[in-house]
C-alpha positions as CSV (number, residue, x, y, z in Angstrom):
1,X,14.7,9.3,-9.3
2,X,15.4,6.8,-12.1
3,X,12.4,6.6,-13.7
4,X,13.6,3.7,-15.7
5,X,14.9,1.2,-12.6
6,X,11.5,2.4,-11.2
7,X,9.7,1.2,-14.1
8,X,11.4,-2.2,-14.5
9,X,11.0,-2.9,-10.9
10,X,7.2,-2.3,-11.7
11,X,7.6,-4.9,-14.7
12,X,6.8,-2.2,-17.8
13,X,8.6,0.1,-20.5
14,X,8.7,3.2,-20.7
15,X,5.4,4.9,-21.7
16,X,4.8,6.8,-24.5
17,X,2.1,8.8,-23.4
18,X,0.8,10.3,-19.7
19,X,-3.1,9.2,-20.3
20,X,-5.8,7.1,-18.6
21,X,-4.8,4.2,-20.2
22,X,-1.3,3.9,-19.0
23,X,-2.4,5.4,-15.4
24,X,-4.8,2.2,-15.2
25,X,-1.6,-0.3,-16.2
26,X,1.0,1.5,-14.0
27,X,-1.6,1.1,-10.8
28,X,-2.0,-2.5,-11.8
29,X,1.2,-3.5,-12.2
30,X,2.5,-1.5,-9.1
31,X,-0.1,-3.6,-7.0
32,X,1.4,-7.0,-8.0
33,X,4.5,-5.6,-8.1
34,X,5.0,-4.0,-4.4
35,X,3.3,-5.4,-1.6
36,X,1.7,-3.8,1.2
37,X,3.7,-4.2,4.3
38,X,4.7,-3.0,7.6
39,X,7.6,-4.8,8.1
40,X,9.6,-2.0,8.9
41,X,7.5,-1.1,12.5
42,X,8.9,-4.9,13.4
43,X,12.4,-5.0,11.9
44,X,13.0,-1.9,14.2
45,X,13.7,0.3,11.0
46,X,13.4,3.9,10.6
47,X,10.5,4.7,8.4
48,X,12.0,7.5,6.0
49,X,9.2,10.0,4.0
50,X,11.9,11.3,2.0
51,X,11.8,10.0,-1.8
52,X,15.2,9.7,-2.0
53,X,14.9,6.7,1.2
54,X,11.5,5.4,-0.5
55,X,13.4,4.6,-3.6
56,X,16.4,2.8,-2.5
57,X,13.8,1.1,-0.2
58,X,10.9,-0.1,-2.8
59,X,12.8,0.0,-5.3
60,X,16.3,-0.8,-5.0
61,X,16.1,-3.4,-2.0
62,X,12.8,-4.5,-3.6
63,X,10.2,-4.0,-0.7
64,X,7.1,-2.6,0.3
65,X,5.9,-0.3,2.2
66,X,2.5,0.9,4.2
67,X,0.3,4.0,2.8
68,X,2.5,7.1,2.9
69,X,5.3,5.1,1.3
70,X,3.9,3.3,-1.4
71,X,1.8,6.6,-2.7
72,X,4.6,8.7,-1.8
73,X,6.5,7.6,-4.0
74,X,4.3,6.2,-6.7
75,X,2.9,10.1,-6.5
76,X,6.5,11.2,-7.6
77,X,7.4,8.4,-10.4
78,X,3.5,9.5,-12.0
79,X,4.9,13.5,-11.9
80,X,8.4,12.2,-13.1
81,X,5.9,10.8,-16.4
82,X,4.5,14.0,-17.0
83,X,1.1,13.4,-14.8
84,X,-0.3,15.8,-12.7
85,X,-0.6,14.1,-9.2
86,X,-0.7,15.0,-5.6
87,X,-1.2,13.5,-2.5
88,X,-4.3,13.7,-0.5
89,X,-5.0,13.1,3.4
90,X,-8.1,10.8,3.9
91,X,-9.3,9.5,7.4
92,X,-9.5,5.6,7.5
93,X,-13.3,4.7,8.6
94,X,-13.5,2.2,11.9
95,X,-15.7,-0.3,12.0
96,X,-18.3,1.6,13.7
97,X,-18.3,3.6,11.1
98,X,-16.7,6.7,12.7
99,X,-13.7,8.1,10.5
100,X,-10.6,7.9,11.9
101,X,-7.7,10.8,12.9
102,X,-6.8,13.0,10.1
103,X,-4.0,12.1,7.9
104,X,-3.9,8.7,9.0
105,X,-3.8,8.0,4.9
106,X,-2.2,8.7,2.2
107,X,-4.1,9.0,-1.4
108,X,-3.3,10.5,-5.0
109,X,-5.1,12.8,-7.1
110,X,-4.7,12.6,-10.5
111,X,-5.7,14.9,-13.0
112,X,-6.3,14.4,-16.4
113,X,-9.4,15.4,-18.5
114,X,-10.9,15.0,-15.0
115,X,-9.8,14.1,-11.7
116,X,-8.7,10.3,-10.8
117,X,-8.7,8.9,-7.1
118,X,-5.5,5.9,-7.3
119,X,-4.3,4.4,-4.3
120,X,-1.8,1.6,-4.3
121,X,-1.6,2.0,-0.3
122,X,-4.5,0.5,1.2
123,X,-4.6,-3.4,0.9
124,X,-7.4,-4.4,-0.4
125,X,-9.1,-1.7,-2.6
126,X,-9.3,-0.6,-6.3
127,X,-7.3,-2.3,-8.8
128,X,-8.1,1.0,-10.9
129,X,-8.3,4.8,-11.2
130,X,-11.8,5.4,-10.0
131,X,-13.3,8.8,-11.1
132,X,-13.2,11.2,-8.2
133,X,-16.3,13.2,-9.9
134,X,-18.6,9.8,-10.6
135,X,-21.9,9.7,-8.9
136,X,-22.7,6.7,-10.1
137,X,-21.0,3.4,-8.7
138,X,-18.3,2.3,-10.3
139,X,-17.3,-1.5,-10.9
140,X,-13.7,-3.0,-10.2
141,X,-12.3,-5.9,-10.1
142,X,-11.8,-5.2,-6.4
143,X,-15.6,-4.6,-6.4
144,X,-18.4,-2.0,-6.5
145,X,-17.0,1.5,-5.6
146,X,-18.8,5.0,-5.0
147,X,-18.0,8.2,-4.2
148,X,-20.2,10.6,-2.4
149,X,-20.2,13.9,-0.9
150,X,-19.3,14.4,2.4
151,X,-19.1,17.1,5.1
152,X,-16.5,19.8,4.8
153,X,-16.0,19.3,1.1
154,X,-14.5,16.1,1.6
155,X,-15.4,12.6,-0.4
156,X,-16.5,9.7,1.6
157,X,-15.0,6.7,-0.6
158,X,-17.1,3.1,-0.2
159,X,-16.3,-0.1,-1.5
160,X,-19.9,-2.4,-1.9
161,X,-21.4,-0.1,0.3
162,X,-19.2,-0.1,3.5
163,X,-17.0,3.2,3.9
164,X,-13.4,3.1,3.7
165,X,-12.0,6.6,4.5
166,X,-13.1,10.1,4.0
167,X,-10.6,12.0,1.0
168,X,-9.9,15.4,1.5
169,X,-9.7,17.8,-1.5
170,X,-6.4,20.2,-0.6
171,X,-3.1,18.5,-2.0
172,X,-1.0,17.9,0.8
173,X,3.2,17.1,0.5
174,X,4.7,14.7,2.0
175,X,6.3,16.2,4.6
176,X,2.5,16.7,5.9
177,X,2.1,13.1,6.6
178,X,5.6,12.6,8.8
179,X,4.2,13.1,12.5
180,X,1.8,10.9,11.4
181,X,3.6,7.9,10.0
182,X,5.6,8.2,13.1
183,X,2.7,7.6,15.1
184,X,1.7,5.0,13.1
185,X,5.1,3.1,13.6
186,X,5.1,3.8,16.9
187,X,2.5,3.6,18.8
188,X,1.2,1.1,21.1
189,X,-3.0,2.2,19.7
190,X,-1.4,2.0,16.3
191,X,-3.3,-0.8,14.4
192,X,0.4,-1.0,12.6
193,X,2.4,-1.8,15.9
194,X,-0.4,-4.8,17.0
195,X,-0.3,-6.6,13.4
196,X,2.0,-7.6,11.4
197,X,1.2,-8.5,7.9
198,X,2.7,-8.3,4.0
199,X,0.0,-8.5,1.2
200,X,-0.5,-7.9,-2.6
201,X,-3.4,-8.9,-5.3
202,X,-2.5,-11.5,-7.6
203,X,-4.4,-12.7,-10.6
204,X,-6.7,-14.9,-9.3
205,X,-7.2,-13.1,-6.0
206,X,-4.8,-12.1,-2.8
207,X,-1.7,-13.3,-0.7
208,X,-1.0,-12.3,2.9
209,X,1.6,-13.6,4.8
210,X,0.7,-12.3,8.4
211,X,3.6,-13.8,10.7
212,X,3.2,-17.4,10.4
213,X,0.4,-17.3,8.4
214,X,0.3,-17.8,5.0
215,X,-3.2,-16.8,3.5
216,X,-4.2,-17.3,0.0
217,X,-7.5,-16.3,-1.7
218,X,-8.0,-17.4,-5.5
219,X,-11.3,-17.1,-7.2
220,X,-13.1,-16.5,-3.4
221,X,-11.7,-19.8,-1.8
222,X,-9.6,-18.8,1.0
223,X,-6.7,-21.3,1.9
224,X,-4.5,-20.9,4.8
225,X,-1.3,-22.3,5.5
226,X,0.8,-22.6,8.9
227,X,4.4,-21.8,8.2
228,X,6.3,-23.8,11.4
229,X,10.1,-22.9,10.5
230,X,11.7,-19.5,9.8
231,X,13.0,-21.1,6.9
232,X,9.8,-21.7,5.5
233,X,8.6,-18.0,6.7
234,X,12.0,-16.3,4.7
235,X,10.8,-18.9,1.6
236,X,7.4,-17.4,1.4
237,X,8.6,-14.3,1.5
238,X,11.1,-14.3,-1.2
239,X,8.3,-16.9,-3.3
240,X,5.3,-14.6,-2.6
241,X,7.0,-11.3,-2.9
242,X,9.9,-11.1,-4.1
243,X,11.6,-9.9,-1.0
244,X,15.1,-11.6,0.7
245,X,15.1,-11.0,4.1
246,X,18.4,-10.6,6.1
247,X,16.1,-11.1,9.6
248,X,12.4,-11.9,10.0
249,X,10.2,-9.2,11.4
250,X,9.5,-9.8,15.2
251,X,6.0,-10.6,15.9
252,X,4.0,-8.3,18.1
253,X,4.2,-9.7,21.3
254,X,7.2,-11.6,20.9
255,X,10.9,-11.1,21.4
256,X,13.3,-11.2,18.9
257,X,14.9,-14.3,20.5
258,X,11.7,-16.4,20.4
259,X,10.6,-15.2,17.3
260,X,13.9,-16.3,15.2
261,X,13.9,-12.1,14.1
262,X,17.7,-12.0,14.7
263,X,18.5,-14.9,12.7
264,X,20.6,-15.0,9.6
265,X,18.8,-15.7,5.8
266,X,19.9,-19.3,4.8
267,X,20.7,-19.7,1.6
């Protein structure tokens, strides 16, 4: 890995130091920086949990990535700065509150003078390193996050009250999570196959672009746009997030033909 094309992609120097501080800057930055995507599942691309693929993927060709991607790789560049991290499998709650299969996520663990939970993978959560050891609730710009106790010796993570997904305590590699990012990708039940969406925090709130949709949240007013041109779709892509697209993501439910997927980036 070069730590230092890495790092610039991410918008920051080199650090001096592996501490809490710059932990709680790298996750910041790597939020605005990357966006949360499945683009992939809908551009018909092999989804690679090699670091060698993640890197020429997020960093070099400046995309995204879903869970297993983004803290795969963000696990490595925080081990390549002298931090202890590894990755965690967590089950994603459903809305009924039942957790969902294991190693359907991807979190770290990092450990300093304690234990950290950081998750750039997820959407919408933390903006910081919460404290995987903090009974109390613990505020974020995000919101109000606690950690609790839960069956097995696992963590049940909540975000103002509601759960988001239960943390297992065993490091896991990355190979681990392989037959399950391929059912992700794959699957017709997969929640990844029947949406399609790229998203990242900004300073005033979110952006999503979700197919033709163009969704902005800032300061808790939530604007949405309807993009009606591919040219317009490519545009908020490359404005929003940085990304050039060679051929827009098919839809789910559409073919590439309708959907303009197969057609060439204008200029």
């Amino acid at each position: 890995m070069d730590v230092d094309e890495y790092l610039t992609r991410l918008g920051v120097a080199r650090p001096a130091a592996a501490g809490l501080a710059t932990l709680r800057h790298l996750q910041e930055r790597h939020l605005a920086a990357v966006p949360f995507e499945n683009l992939s599942i809908h551009l018909g691309e092999h989804v690679a949990l090699d670091e060698d693929a993640l890197f020429d993927k997020i960093v070099r060709r400046r995309r995204g990535g879903f869970c297993y991607e983004l803290n795969g790789l963000f696990a490595a560049l925080l081990r390549a700065l002298g931090y202890d991290a590894s990755l965690r499998a967590a089950q994603v709650f459903h809305e009924d509150g039942t957790p969902g299969p294991p190693l359907d996520h991807a979190a770290i663990v990092v450990s300093l003078d304690e234990q950290w939970l950081v998750d750039v993978g997820l959407g919408r959560f933390s903006r910081h390193p919460l404290r995987l050891s903090g009974v109390d609730a613990q505020v974020d710009p995000e919101g109000e996050f606690l950690l609790l106790d839960a069956p097995h010796g696992d963590i049940d993570v909540l975000m103002d009250g509601k759960p988001q997904y239960r943390l297992e305590r065993r490091p896991r590699p990355l190979a681990d999570f392989v037959p399950m990012a391929w059912w992700q990708a794959t699957s017709p039940s997969s929640h990844f196959t029947r949406s399609l969406t790229c998203s990242r925090p900004t300073s005033q709130g979110w952006v999503t672009l979700s197919g033709d949709k163009l969704i902005e949240t800032v300061d808790g007013v939530r604007n949405e746009v309807l993009l009606t041109s591919p040219e317009a779709i490519r545009a908020a892509y490359r404005v929003y997030f940085g990304m050039t697209l060679t051929r827009l993501p098919t839809p789910p439910g559409e073919s590439p033909l309708t959907s303009g997927a197969l057609s060439p980036t204008l200029p």
